[in-house]
Steps between C-alpha positions, in 0.01 A plus 500: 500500500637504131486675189324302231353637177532863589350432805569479913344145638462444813496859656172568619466121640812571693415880592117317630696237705702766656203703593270221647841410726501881633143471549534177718856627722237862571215278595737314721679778645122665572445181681824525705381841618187380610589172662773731727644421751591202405660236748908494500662276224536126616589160360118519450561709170590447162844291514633658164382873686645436865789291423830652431866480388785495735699787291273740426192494641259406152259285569471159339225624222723753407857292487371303257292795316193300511147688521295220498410491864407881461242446227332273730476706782400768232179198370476425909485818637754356749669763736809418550664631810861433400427677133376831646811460795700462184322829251573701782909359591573554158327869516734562873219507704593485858289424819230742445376326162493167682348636734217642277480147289554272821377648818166571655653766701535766237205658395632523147253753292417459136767638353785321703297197340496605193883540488533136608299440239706676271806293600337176412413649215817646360674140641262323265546675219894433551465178554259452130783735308229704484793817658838461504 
């Protein structure tokens, strides 16, 4: 964005990039809800959403601050185990969320969904700056 002429460039192109990205992480985080439960995060997953640092427990996407790997599983439509596991560490969700997200033997109802849901969400929007 600059000031040229009396004028702001670049605002609304930025302000429309920002919105189609928050369209995309609720579409994903509406899929998340519906694809639940979702098997337990493996090797299977995402390397840059399931690996993670010695000190400090970030994964590998989010040492090296690089959201690349999201956007695909954004295009994809790629659940991600380990990225939900992670929405809801970084929220302090103990056994009872996994349990909602990763096990068959809760019978989670729509609103416990929802809040996973929610978690991806909010994670997502983190992860794009979109929230500090």
């Amino acid at each position: 964005m600059s000031f040229q002429d009396g004028i702001w460039t670049g605002q609304a192109e930025n302000s429309n990039k920002e919105n189609e990205l928050r369209k995309k992480i609720k579409g994903y985080s509406k899929l998340v809800v519906n694809s639940l439960p979702l098997p337990k995060p493996s090797g299977g997953d995402c390397w840059l959403c399931y690996l993670r640092q010695m000190e400090g427990n970030k994964t590998l996407g989010e040492c090296n601050h690089d959201v690349s790997h999201l956007e695909s599983h954004l295009e994809e439509g790629y659940i991600v185990p380990s990225l939900v596991y992670r929405a809801m560490e970084e929220k302090g969700c103990g056994p009872y969320w996994n349990g909602v997200a990763f096990s068959n033997d809760y019978n989670a109802g729509d609103w416990q969904k929802k809040q996973v849901g929610k978690f991806v969400k909010r994670y997502l929007y983190r992860q794009f700056g979109l929230v500090s």
